[in-house]
SENUDREN-301909 format. One record per residue (C-alpha): residue number from 1; chain; x, y, z. Coordinates in Angstrom, 1 decimal. Layout:
! SENUDREN-301909
- n, chain, c1, c2, c3
- NUM, A, X, Y, Z
...
//
This chain:
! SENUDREN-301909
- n, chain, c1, c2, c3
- 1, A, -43.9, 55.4, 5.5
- 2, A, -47.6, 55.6, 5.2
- 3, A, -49.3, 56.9, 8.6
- 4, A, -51.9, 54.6, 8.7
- 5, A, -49.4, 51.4, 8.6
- 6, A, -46.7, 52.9, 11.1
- 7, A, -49.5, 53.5, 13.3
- 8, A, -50.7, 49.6, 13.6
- 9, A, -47.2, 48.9, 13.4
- 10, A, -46.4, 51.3, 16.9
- 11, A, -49.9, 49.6, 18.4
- 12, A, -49.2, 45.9, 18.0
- 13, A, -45.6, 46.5, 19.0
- 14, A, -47.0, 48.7, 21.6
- 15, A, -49.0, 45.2, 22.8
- 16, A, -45.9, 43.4, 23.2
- 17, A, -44.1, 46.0, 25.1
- 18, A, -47.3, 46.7, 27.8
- 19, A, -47.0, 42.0, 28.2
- 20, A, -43.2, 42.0, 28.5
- 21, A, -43.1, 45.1, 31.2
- 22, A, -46.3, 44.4, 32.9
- 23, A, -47.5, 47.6, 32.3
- 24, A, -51.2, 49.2, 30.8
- 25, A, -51.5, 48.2, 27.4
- 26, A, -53.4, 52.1, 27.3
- 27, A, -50.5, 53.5, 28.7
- 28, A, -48.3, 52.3, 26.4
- 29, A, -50.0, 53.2, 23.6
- 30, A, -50.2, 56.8, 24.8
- 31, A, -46.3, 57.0, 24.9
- 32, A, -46.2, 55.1, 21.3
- 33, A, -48.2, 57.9, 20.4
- 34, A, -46.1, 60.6, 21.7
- 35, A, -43.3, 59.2, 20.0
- 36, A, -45.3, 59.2, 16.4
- 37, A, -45.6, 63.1, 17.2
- 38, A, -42.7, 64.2, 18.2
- 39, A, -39.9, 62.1, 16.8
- 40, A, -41.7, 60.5, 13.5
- 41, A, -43.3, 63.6, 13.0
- 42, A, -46.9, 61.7, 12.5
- 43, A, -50.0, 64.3, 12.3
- 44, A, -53.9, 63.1, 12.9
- 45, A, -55.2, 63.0, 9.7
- 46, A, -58.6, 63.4, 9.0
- 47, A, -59.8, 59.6, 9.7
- 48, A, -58.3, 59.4, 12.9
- 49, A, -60.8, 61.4, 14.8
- 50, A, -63.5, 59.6, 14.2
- 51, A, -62.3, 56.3, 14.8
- 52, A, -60.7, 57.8, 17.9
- 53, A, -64.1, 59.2, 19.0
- 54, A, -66.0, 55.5, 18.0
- 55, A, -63.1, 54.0, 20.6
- 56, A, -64.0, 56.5, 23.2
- 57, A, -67.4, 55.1, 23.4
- 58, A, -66.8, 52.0, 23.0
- 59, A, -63.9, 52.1, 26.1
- 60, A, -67.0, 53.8, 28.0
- 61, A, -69.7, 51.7, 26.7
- 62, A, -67.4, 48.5, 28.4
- 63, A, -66.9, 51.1, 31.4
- 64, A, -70.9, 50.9, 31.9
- 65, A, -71.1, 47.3, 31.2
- 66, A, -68.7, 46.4, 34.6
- 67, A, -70.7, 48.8, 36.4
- 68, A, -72.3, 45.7, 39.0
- 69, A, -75.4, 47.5, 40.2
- 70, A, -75.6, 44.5, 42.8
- 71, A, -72.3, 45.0, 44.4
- 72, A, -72.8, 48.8, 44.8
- 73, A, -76.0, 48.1, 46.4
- 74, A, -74.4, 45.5, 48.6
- 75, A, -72.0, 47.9, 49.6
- 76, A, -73.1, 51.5, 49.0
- 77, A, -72.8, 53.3, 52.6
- 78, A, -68.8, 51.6, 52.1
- 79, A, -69.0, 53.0, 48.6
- 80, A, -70.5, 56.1, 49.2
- 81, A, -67.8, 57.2, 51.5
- 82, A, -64.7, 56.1, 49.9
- 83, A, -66.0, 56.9, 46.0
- 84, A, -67.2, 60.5, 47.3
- 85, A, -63.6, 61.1, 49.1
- 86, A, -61.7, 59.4, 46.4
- 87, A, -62.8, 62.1, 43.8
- 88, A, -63.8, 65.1, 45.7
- 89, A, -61.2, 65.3, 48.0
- 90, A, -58.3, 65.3, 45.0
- 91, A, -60.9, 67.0, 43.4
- 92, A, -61.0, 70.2, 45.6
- 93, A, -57.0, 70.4, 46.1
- 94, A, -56.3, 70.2, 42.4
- 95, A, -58.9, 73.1, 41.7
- 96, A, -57.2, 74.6, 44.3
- 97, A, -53.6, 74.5, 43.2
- 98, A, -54.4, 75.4, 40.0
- 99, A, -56.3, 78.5, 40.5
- 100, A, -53.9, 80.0, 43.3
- 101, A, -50.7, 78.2, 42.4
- 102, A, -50.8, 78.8, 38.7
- 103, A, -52.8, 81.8, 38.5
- 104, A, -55.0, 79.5, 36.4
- 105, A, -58.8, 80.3, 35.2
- 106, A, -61.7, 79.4, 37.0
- 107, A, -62.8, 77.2, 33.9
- 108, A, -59.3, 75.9, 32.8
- 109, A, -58.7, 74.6, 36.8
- 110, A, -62.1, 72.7, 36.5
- 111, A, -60.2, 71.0, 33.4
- 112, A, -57.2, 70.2, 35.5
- 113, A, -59.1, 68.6, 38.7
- 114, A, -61.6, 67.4, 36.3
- 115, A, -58.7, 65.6, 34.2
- 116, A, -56.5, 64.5, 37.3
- 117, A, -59.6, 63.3, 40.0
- 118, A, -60.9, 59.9, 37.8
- 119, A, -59.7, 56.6, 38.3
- 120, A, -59.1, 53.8, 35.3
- 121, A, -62.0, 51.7, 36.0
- 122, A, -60.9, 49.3, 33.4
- 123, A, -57.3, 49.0, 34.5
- 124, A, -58.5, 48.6, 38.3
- 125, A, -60.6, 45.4, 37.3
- 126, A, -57.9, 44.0, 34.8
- 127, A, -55.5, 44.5, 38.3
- 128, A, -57.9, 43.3, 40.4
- 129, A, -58.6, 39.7, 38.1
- 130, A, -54.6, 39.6, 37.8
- 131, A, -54.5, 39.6, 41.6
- 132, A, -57.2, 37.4, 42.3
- 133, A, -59.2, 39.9, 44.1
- 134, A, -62.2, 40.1, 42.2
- 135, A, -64.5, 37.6, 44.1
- 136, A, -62.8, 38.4, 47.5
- 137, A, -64.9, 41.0, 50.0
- 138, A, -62.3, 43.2, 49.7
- 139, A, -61.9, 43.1, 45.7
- 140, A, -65.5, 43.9, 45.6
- 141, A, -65.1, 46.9, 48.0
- 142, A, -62.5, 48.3, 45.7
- 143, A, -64.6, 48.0, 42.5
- 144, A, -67.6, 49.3, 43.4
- 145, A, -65.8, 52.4, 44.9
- 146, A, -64.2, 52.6, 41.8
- 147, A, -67.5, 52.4, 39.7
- 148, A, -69.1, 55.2, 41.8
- 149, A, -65.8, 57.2, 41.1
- 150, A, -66.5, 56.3, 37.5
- 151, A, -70.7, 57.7, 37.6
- 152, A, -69.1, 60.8, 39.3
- 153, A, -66.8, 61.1, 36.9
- 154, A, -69.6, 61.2, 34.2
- 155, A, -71.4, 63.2, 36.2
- 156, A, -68.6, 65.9, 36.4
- 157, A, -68.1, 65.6, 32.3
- 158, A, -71.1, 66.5, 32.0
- 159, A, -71.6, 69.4, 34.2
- 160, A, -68.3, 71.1, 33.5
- 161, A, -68.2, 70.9, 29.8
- 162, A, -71.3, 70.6, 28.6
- 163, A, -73.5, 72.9, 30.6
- 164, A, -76.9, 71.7, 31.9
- 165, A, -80.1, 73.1, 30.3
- 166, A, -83.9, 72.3, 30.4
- 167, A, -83.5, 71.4, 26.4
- 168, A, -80.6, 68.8, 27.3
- 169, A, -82.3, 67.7, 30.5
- 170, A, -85.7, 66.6, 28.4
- 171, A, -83.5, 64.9, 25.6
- 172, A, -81.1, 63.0, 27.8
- 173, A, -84.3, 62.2, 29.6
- 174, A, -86.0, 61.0, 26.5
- 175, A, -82.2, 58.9, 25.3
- 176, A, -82.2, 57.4, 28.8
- 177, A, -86.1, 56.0, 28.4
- 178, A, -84.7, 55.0, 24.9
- 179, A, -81.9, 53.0, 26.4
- 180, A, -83.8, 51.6, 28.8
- 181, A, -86.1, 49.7, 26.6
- 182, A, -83.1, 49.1, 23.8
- 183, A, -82.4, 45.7, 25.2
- 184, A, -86.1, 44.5, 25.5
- 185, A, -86.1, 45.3, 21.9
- 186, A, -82.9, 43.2, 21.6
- 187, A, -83.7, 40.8, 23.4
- 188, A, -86.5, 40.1, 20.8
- 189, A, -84.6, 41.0, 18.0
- 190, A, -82.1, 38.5, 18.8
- 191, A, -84.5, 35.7, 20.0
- 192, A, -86.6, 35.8, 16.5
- 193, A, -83.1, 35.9, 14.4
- 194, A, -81.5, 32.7, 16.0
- 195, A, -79.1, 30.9, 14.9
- 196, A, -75.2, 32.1, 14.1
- 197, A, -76.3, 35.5, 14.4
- 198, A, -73.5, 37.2, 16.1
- 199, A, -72.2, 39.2, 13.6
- 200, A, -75.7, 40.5, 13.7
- 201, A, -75.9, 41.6, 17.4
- 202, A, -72.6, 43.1, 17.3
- 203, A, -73.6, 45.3, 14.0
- 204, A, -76.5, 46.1, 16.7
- 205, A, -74.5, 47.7, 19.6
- 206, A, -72.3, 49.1, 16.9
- 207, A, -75.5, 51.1, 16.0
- 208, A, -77.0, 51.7, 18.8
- 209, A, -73.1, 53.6, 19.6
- 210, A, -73.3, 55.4, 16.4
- 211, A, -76.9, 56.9, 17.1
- 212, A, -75.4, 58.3, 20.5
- 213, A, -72.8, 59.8, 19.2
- 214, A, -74.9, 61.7, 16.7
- 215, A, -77.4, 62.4, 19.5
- 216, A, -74.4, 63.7, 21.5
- 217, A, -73.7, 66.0, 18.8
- 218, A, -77.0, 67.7, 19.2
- 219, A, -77.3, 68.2, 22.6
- 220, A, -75.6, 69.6, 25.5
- 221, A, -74.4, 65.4, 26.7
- 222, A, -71.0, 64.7, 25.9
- 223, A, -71.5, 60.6, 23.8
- 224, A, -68.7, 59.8, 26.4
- 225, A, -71.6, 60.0, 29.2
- 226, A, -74.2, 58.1, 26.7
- 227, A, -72.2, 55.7, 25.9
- 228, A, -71.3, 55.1, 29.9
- 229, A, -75.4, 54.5, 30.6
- 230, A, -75.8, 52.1, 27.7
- 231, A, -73.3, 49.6, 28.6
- 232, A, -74.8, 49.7, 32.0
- 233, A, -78.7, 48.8, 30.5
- 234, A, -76.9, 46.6, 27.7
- 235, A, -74.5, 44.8, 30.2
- 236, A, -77.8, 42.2, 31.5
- 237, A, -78.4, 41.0, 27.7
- 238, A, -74.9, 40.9, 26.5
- 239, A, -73.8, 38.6, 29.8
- 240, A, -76.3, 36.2, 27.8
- 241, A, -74.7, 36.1, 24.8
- 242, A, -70.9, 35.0, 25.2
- 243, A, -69.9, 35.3, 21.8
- 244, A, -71.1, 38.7, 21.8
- 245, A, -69.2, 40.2, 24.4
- 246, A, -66.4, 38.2, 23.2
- 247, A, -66.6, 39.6, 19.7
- 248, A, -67.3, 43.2, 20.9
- 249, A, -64.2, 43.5, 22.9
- 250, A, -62.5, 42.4, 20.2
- 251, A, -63.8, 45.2, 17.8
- 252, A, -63.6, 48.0, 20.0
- 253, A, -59.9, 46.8, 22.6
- 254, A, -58.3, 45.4, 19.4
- 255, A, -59.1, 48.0, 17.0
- 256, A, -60.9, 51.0, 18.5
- 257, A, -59.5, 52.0, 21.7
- 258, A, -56.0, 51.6, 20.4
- 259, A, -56.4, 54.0, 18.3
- 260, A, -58.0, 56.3, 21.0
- 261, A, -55.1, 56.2, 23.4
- 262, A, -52.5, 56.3, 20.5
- 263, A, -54.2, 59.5, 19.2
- 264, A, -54.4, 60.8, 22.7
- 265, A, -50.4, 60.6, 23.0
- 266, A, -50.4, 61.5, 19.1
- 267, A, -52.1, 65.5, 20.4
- 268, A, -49.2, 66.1, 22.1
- 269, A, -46.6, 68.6, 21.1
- 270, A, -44.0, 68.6, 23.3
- 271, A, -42.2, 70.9, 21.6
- 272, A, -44.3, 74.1, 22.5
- 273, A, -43.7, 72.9, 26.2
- 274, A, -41.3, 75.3, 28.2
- 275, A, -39.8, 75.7, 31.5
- 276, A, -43.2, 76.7, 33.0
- 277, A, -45.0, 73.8, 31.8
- 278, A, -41.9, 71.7, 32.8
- 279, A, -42.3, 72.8, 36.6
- 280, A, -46.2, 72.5, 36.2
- 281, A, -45.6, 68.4, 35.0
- 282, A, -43.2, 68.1, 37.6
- 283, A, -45.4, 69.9, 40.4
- 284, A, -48.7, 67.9, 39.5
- 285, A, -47.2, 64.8, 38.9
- 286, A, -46.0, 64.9, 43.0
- 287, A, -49.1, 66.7, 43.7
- 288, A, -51.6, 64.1, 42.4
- 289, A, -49.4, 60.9, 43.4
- 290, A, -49.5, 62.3, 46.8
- 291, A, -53.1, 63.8, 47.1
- 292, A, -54.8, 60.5, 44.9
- 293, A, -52.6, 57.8, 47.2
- 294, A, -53.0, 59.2, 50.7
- 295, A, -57.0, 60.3, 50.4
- 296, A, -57.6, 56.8, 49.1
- 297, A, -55.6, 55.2, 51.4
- 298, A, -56.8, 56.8, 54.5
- 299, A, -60.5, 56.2, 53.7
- 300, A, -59.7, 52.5, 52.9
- 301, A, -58.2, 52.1, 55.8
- 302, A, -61.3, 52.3, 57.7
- 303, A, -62.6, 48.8, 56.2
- 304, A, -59.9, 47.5, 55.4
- 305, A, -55.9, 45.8, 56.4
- 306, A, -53.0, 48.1, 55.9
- 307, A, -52.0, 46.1, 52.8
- 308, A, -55.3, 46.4, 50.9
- 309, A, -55.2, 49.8, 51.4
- 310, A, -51.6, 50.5, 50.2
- 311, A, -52.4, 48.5, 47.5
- 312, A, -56.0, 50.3, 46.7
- 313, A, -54.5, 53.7, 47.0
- 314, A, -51.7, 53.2, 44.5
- 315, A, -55.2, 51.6, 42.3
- 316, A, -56.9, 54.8, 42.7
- 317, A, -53.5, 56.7, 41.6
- 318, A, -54.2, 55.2, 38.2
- 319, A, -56.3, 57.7, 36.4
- 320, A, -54.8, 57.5, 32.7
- 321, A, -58.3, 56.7, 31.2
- 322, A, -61.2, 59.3, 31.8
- 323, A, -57.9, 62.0, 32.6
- 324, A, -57.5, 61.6, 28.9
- 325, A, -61.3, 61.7, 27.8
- 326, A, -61.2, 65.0, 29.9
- 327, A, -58.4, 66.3, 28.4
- 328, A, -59.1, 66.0, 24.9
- 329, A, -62.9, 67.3, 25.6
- 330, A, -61.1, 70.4, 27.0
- 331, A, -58.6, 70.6, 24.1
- 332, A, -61.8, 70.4, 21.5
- 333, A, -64.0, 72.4, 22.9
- 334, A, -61.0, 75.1, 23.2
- 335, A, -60.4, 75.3, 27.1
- 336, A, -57.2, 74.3, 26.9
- 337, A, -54.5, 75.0, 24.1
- 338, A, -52.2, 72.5, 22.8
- 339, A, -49.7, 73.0, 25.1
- 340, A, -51.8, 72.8, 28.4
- 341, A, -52.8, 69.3, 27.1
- 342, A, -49.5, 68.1, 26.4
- 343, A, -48.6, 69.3, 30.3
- 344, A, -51.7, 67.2, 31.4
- 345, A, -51.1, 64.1, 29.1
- 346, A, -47.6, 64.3, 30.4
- 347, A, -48.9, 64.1, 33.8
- 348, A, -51.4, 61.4, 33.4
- 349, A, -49.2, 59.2, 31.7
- 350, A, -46.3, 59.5, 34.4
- 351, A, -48.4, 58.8, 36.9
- 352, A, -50.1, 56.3, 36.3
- 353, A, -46.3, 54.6, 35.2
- 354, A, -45.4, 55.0, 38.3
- 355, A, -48.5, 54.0, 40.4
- 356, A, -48.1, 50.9, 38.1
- 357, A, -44.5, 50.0, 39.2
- 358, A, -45.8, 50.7, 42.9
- 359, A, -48.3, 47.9, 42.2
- 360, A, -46.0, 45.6, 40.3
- 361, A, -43.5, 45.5, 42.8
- 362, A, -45.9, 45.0, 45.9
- 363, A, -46.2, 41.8, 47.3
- 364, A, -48.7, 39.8, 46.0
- 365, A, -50.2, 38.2, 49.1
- 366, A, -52.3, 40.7, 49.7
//
């Protein structure tokens, strides 16, 4: 069977599996891709990089676009404290554990706590809507922590993979000025083409992603942290345009970042794991349900009800998304092997199954 059919075939099946459990559509198509690896035998062939890297940015791009700058300023001290204890506290322990525990590198233990500290914005607000939360005090506590996690997150990707130099500090400089003014210039693009111009617009962002990942390529800024700041300065003039954001999602969640996540699963070898990495998946998966759910919890117990904060710290527990854009950095860039990826993907992907069941079977009147 052709490759390139049994892979949509596994993704909209995939689909219908993640609405008949309840679980991440992302997740599932992370374990869809495992199972095109290592029982179908499937391989990434040549095309699937690229339009795996095209739904990388475009997962972050949407990542940027939810970024509220009004309710983090509304509630930054609140923010502050749990986003900065939510990352750096799992943060520290996982360096930790991997560089005593495992005898581990100094670089390849950045990878792991790098890879295991994110949340999943994306599947945090998708909870959040399901739940109701979203216009609720609380819902907006949760999210905004979540989004400083997030800019961390970036923050870290950028740091511990890419290197910081005055060359890449001048051009990202430059991109951000670029970006900043990008949806002026839309803005007046799209006012003096009026009309049923959509298509249009979209083959604008759709640009404006490609030019950052070629940028990317020439400086020292992974596109993944590009792509992050543009959706934040594009989220203003795409909230105008419905259609738009309508049609975008549908390009990059319905075709893009499926194929992401499925090559993600689809990088995995399990069959170079052995008993070490066995104890390691086992170890880490304990280790980061426990060390992700209690630091959340206890810090969001300070604002809020005993509930919320259960409920927030199996949220936080869910860190499938950016754990994957860190792994596969590591894996390209050759600070990981293939068998060290397939131990962290292993991890995420449990993990974050679990902290979903937690969620699912939580009561709902929260």
């Amino acid at each position: 069977m052709d490759a390139a059919f049994l892979m949509g075939l596994l993704i909209v099946f995939g689909g219908i599996l993640a609405l008949e459990l309840g679980l991440s559509v992302a997740i599932v198509e992370i374990l869809l891709g495992l199972l095109g690896a290592n029982l179908f035998g499937m391989a990434e062939e040549q095309w699937i990089p690229l339009m795996a890297n095209f739904g990388l940015l475009g997962i972050m791009f949407f990542a940027g676009f939810e970024t509220d700058a009004n309710s983090i300023r509304k509630n930054w001290k609140k923010s502050a404290v749990l986003g900065i204890t939510s990352f750096f506290v799992p943060f520290l322990v996982f360096y930790l554990a991997s560089f005593f525990i495992f005898n581990l590198s100094s670089s390849t233990s950045l990878v792991m706590a790098a890879s295991f500290s994110p949340v999943s914005l994306a599947i945090i607000y998708l909870v959040l809507k399901e739940n109701k939360m979203l216009s609720a005090p609380s819902g907006q506590l949760v999210l905004s922590a979540a989004m400083l996690v997030d800019v961390i997150s970036m923050i870290v990707l950028s740091v511990v993979f890419e290197g910081v130099s005055f060359y890449s500090i001048l051009v990202l400089f430059i991109v951000l000025l670029s970006l900043l003014f990008l949806p002026r210039f839309g803005r007046w693009l799209f006012s003096r083409y009026r009309g049923d111009s959509s298509e249009f617009k979209v083959k604008f962002i759709l640009l404006t992603l490609i030019a950052l990942l070629s940028v990317s390529e020439k400086i020292n800024v992974h596109g993944a942290v590009l792509a992050f700041v543009a959706g934040f300065f594009f989220s203003e003039m795409i909230e105008e345009h419905d259609v738009l954001e309508e049609k975008l999602r549908a390009v990059i969640f319905g075709f893009m970042a499926p194929i992401f996540f499925f090559s993600a699963g689809l990088g995995a070898d399990f069959s170079v794991l052995e008993l070490k990495h066995l104890v390691f998946i086992l170890f880490y998966a304990a280790l980061v349900l426990s060390t992700k759910y209690f630091s959340s919890y206890f810090v969001f117990r300070r604002f809020m009800s005993r509930k919320i904060s259960s409920f927030s710290g199996w949220l936080f527990s869910i860190n499938v998304t950016l754990g994957i854009v860190f792994a596969r950095v590591a894996l390209h860039k050759g600070m990981i092997d293939v068998s060290s990826y397939s131990a962290v993907i292993s991890v995420l992907v449990l993990t974050s199954v679990l902290a979903s069941l937690a969620i699912r079977i939580m009561p709902h009147e929260i």
